[in-house]
N, C-alpha and C positions, 0 to 999 in steps of 0.2 A: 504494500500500500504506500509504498516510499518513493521516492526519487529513486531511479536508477536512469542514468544518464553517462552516454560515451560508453557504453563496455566497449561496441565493435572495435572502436580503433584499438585499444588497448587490450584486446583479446586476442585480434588477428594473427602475430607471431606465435602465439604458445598454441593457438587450435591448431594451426600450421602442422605440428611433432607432435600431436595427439592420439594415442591410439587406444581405441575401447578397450574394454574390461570386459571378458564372460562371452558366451554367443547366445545366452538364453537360452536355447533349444525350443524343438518344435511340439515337444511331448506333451500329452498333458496328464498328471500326475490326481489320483484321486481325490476328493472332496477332502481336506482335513480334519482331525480332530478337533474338539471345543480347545484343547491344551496346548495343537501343534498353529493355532490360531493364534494363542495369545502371545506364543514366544517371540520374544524382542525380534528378531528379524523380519518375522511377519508384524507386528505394529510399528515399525518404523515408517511406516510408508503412509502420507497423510497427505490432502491435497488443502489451499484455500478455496471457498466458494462463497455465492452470493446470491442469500434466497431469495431477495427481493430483486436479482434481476434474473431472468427465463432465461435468459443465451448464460449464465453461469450458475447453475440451479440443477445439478443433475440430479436423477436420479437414485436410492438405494441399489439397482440392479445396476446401473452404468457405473455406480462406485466399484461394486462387489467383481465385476469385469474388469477393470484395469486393477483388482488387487489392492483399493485402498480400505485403511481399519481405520482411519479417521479425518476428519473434517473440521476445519477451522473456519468463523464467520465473525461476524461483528452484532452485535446488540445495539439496535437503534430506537433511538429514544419516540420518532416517530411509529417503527412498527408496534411497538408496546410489549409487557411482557407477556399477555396469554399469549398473541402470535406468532411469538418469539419460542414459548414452551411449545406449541405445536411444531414450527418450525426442526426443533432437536428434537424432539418425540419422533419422526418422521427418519429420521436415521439412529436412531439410538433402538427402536424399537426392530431394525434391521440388521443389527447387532455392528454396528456403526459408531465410534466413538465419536464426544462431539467437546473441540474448546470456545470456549465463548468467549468474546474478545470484549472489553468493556471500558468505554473508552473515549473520545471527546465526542462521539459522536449516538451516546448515550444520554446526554444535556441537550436540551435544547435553547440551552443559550450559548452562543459565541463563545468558545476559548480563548482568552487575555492573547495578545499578541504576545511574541517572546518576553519582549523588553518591557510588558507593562507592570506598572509600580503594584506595592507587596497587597495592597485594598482590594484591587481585582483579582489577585487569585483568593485573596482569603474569601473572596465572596463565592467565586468560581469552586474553591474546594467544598465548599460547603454544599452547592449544588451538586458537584459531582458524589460526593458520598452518600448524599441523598438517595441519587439516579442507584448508585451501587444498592444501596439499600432495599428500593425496588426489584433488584434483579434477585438477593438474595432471598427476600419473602415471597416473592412469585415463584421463581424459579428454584431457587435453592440447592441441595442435593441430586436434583434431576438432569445434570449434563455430568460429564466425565471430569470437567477441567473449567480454570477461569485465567483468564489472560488481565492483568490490568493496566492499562493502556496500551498504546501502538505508537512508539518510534518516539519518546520524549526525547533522546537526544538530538533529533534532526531539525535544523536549523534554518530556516528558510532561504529561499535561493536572492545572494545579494541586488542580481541586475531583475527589477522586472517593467514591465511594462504597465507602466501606471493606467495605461486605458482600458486593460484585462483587468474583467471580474471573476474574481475563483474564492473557495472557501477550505478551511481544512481539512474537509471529506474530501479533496481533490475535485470537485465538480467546477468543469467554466463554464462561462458564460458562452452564449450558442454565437455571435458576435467575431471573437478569436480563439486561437487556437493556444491559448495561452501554458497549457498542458501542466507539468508540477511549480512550475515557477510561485507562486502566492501559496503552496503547500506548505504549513508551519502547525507540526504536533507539538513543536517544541514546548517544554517546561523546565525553568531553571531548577538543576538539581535542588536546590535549600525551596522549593514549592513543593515539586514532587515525590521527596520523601514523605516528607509530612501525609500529603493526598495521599501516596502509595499506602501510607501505615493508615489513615484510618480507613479507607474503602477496604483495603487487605484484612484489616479484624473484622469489619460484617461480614465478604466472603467467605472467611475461612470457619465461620462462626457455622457455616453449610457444613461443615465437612467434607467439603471437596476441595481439590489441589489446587493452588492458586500461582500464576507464574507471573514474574515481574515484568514491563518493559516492551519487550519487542525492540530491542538494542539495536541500530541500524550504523550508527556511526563509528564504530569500534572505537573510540575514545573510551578507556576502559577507566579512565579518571570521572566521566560523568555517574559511572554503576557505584562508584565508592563516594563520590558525595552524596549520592542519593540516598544510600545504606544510611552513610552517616548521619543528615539529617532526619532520617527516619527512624532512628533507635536500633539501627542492625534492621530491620524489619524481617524480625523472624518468623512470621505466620508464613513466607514464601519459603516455598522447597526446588524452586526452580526459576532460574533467567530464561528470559526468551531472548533471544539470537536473530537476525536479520543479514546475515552474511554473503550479500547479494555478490557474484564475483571470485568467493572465497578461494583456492588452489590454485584459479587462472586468472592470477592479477597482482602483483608484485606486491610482497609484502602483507598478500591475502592469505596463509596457511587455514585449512578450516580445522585442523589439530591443535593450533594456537588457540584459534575460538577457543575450544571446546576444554582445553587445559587454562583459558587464562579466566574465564569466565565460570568456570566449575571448582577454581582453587578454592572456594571457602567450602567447599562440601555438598555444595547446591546442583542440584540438574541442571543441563541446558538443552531446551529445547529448540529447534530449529523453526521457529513458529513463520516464518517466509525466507524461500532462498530460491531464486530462479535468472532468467537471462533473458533478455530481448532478441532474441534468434530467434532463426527459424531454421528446418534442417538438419542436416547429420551435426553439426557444430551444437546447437543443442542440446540433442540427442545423449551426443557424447559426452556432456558437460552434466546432465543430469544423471548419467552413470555415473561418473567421478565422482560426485556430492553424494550420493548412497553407497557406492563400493570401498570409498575412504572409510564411512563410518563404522559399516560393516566388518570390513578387514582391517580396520583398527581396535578393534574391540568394544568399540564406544556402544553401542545400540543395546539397549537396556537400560540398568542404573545410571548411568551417565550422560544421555541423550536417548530418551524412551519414542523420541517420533522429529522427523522431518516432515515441515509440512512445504510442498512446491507452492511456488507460487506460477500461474494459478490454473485452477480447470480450465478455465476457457480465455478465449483473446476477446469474451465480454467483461470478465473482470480486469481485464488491460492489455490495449491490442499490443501483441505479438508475445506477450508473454502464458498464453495458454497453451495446454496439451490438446486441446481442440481448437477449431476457427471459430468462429462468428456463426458460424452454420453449424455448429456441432460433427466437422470431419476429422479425425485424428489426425495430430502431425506426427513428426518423428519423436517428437518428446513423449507421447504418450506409447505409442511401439517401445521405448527405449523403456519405460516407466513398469509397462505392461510385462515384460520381457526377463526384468531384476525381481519385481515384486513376488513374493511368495505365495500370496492368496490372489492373483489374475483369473481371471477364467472363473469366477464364482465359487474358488474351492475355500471359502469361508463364508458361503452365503447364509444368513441366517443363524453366523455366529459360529458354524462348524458343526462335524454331526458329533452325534456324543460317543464316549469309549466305555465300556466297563470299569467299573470301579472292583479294585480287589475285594477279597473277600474278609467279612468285618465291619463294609463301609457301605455308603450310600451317598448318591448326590443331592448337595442342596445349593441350589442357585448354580448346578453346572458344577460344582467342585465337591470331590470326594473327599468325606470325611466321617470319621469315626460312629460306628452306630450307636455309641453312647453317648457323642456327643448332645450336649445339653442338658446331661444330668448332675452338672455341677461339681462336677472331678475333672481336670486336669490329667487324663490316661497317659502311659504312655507312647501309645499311636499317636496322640496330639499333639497340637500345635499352637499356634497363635493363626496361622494362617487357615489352618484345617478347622480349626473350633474354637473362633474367637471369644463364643460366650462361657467357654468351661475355661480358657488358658490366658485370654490376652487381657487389655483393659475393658471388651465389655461383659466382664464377668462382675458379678456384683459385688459393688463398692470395692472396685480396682482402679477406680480414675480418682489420682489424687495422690496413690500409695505402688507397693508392687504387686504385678500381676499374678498369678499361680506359674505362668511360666516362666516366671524368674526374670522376665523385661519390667519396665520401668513405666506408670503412666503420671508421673506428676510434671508439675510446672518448669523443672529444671530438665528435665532428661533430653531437650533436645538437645542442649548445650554439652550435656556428657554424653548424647549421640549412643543412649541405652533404652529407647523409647521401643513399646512393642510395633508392630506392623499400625495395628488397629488404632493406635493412639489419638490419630486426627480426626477420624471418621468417630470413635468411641466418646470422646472425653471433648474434642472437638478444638483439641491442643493445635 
């Protein structure tokens, strides 16, 4: 949703000596498991979309065929929150993970120019936490994830053309073609702390995973003043990333990203990363950006999802895996090609396995047949039978759990906390 401007020229020698990764193959491999579904390789693979416009609006079935497990959008203060909970119900319920982005464009009032004085944002923050507040009593626990904000560190562009009308949603005026030029998410860190920490405690107050940022500018000094003024903001267990460019652009490694951004202990998720190409150079460049992660070890605990940017070249021409007409390019061949669940072989979430014997599935995950009788077995777990082991066993949030993890107010900091802790105790 950012500025991306100038790759071609500065791409053109390194796509030159580029040679893919993998051949894909032609086979097609059987439906997988609910368990061979969730494994970090197969949820790495995420697209952006955009339900309120039709040319970027695909499908649960057209996801489940190119092999994506999740979907990144924005929350708009105009569509409101029941249409918005329809909206993710519509892919969640197709066993489609969904992050909600939540973000200036969540207010319906104008976000303060970069440089305005410290009155409008405190008025601005107050309104945006508000908007968050909305999101979390509507919506609440019912999406997989929460983005807060989109790209505060991006700056707006210095030369523009004062006759061009545009807004921070990117939208111009029908007049010229004024394109990201008047685009400013910007928030000065000593605001955006602040904001990040208090909308991040109604979020996380859901129980669901809350990701900071959408980081676009690698200025890795703007992530640590924003911590700073925000108190550490520990309710986030993950930075978002914007690493338009990254391995094919000097001084872009996406291993840096993803080691320099993850040093405090935090996830990094890839929540936009793509190219204005079109073509095998694409193509090939969207292999790079998932085969790096992959065969670096990253995909899981570390970086649990790349989301492309974007389905289609209605969310921003040239940068879709489809046209304007919904015809694949070569990015989504290529996309299609790496991804592990393509072809529908996780439609509906994946077909189920047997569970050993002892146990039984609940919610899709085998566990113990005694679980919930209030013993801590040794088959258990935290993961397997949160309510007999972890913190939501009774009056575990607060103290330690029967499985021997941690759910009080310190344990994130000694990093002893059970799985359940956030979701249970709401930590």
């Amino acid at each position: 949703m950012g500025r991306r401007f100038g790759l071609l020229a500065l791409l053109g020698p390194v796509l030159a000596g580029f040679t893919p990764c993998g051949d894909g193959g032609s086979s097609e491999p059987p439906k997988m498991t609910v368990e061979e579904c969730a494994a970090p390789d197969v949820a790495l693979f995420g697209v952006n979309i955009d339900p309120k416009n039709p040319a970027a609006s695909p499908t649960p079935d057209a996801l489940h065929e190119l092999g994506v497990r999740w979907v990144r959008f924005v929350y708009r203060a105009d569509t409101g929150v029941t249409a918005t909970r329809r909206q993710i119900e519509t892919y969640r319920s197709a066993g489609i993970k969904v992050l909600l982005n939540v973000c200036y464009e969540a207010v319906s009032i104008p976000k303060p120019a970069y440089d305005a004085p410290a009155t409008e944002w405190t008025d601005y923050t107050a309104a945006f936490v508000a908007a968050a507040g909305d999101v979390a009593t509507g919506i609440g626990s019912g999406v997989d994830a929460y983005e807060v904000w989109n790209e505060p560190d991006q700056l707006p562009e210095q030369v523009q053309d004062p006759t061009c009308t545009c807004d921070v949603t990117d939208g111009c005026d029908a007049a010229c073609n004024c394109d990201y030029q008047c685009y400013d998410p910007y928030v000065p860190p000593g605001y955006f702390g602040p904001m990040a920490d208090q909308a991040g405690t109604v979020l996380a107050a859901t129980g669901v995973p809350i990701v900071l940022g959408g980081f676009s500018s690698g200025q890795q000094s703007y992530v640590t003043g924003t911590l700073s003024a925000g108190s550490g903001l520990p309710q986030y267990r993950a930075i978002g990333v914007h690493p338009y460019g990254a391995n094919w652009l000097t001084e872009g490694s996406l291993v840096k990203v993803y080691d320099s951004y993850g040093a405090g202990g935090r996830q990094v998720w890839v929540t936009e990363i793509g190219l204005e190409l079109d073509g095998q150079d694409a193509a090939d460049y969207l292999r790079d950006i998932y085969n790096t992660t992959l065969q670096g070890g990253y995909a899981g605990d570390a970086v649990p999802v790349i989301f492309w940017f974007a389905w289609s070249d209605g969310n921003r021409p040239g940068f879709g895996l489809v046209d304007i007409n919904g015809k694949p390019k070569a990015t989504y061949t290529a996309y299609q090609e790496i991804a592990p669940a393509a072809h529908k072989r996780c439609a509906g979430g994946g077909v189920s396995s047997p569970c050993p014997q002892g146990q039984h599935k609940v919610g899709g995950v085998c566990v113990s047949s005694s679980c919930g009788d209030g013993t801590c077995a040794a088959d258990e777990s935290v993961e397997t039978c949160g309510r007999d082991c972890g913190c939501a066993a009774p009056a575990a949030c607060g103290t330690l759990a029967p499985f021997g993890c941690y759910c009080d107010v310190t344990c994130a900091e000694r990093g002893d906390c059970c799985s359940d802790f956030a979701a249970a105790c709401g930590g």
